[in-house]
N, C-alpha and C positions, 0 to 999 in steps of 0.2 A: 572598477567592476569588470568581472572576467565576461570576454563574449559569448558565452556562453549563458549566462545571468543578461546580458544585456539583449540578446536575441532571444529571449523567455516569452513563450504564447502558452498558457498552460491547453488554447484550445488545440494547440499542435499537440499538445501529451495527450489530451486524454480521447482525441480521434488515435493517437499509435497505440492504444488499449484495443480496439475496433481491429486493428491489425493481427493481435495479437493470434486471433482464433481466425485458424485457417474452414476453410471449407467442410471438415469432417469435427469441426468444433474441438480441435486440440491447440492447445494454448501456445505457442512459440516460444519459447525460452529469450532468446534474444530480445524479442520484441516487447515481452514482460518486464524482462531486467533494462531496458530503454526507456519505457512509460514508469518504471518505480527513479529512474534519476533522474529525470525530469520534475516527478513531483518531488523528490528531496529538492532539486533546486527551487520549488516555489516555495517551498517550507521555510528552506533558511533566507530566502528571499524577505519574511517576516522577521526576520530578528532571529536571538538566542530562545526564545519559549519553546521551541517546537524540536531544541538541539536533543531532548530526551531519547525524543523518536529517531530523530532523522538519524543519529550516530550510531542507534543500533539498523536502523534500514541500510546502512552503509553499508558496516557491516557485514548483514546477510548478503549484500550483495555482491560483494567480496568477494565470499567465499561459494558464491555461484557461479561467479566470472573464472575462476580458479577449477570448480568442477567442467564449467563448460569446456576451456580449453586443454583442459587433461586430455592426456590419453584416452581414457574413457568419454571425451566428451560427447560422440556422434549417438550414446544413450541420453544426451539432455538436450536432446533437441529441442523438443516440447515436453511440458508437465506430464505428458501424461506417460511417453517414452520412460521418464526419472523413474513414475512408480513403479514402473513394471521391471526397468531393469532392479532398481534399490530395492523392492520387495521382495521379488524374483531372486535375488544374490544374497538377502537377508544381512541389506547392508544398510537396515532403518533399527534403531534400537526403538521397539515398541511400548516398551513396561517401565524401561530407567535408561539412563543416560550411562550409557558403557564402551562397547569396542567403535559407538560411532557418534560423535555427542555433535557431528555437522555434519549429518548426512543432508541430500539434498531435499530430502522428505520431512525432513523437523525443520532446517531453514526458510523453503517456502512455506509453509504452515505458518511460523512466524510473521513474514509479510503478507501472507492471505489475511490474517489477523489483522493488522495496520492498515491493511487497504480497505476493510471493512469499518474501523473509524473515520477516514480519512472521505470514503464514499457518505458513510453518514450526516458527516459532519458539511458537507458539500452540499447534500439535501438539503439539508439544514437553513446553510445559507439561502440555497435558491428561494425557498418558499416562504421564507423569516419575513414581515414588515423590514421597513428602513430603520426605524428603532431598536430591531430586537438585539438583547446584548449579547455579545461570540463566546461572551463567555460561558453563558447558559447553553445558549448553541454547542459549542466543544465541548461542555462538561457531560451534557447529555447525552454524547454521541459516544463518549469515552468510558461512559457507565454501559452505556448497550454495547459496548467491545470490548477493548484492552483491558479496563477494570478488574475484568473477570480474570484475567493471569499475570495480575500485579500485588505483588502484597501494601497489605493497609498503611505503611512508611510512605510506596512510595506513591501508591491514590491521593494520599494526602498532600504532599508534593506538589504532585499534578493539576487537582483541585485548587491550589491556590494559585500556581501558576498561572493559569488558567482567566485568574482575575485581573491578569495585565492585558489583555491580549486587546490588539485594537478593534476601529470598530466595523460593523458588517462593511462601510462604506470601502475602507483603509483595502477592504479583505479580497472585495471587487475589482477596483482598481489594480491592484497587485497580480491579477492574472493576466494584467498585458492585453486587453482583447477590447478595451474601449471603454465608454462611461457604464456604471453600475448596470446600469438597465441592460447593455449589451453583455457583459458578463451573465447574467442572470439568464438569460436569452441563449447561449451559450453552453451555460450547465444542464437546460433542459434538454437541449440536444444531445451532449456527450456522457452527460452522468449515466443515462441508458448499456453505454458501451461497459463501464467499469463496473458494473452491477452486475452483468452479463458474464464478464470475464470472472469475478467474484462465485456467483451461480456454480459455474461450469467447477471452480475449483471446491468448490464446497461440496459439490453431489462426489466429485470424483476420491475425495480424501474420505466421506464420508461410506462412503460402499467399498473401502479398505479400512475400513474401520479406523483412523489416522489422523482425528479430528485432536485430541487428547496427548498426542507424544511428548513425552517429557523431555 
């Protein structure tokens, strides 16, 4: 196990979402792309099921770590710097995927997208019975998100997948933070933060009309 995986508190990740938004509520770039590799590493911390997502959050990440250290990077500070300079330069393809098919306006949209299962799906767990099955938990949370810009191949896919997945106890345990109850204890404190950070990006892409980028 790399130490990275072995020093894993997912409550360390999702208090650096909390970081993310400074004072005038703009989103930090850095600090966003830190709390998304942290939750890929609790992802695959679970197994191959969840490799769907995580390979493409890699990914976009990628190819943000690549914008940020560009030359142009001191415009991706934070999210909201990106819109203004990438709409401002009309360096976002709004209608079709043309002279910019990674700009940095369609790649976080993409993981705003993810973070919004991901936040779901987390709700989910916290408030579930001990009984309740993860897999109804992630099916439901995948249908109120990603579903919506998946085609029907690979929903279906996913939905089966979906029926391996272990159980709420397995899912608790795995965040590193102590027995179930302290986990659960845990997400009610920080799920607040990522919902927050979610909020902010959603009004912000939404009043550039940027919800939709192909």
């Amino acid at each position: 196990m790399e130490d990275s995986e072995a020093d894993f508190n997912l409550k360390v990740i999702m208090v650096s979402f909390k970081q993310c938004l400074n004072e005038r509520e703009e989103i930090l770039m850095d600090n966003y792309l830190s709390g998304w590799q942290g939750l890929v590493t609790f992802l695959n911390s679970l197994g191959t099921i969840f490799t769907f997502i995580s390979k493409d959050v890699v990914a976009k990440l990628q190819i943000m770590e690549r914008l940020r250290s560009s030359t142009q990077g001191e415009h991706y500070i934070s999210l909201q710097s990106m819109v203004a300079y990438e709409v401002g330069h009309q360096l976002v393809d709004l209608h079709r995927r043309a002279q910019h098919p990674d700009s940095g306006c369609r790649t976080v949209l993409r993981l705003h997208r993810a973070l919004r299962w991901l936040q779901l799906f987390l709700e989910r767990l916290r408030a579930s019975p001990e009984d309740a099955r993860t897999s109804t938990l992630c099916t439901d949370s995948y249908n109120a998100s990603l579903a919506a810009y998946h085609p029907w191949v690979i929903r279906q896919a996913v939905t089966v997948a979906f029926r391996t997945l272990p159980t709420r106890k397995v899912f608790l345990e795995a965040m590193k933070v102590g027995p179930p109850e302290q986990a659960v204890a845990m997400l009610e404190e920080t799920l607040p933060f990522l919902e927050r950070v979610y909020d902010v990006t959603q009004k912000l892409y939404a009043d550039h009309s940027m919800l939709d980028l192909p």
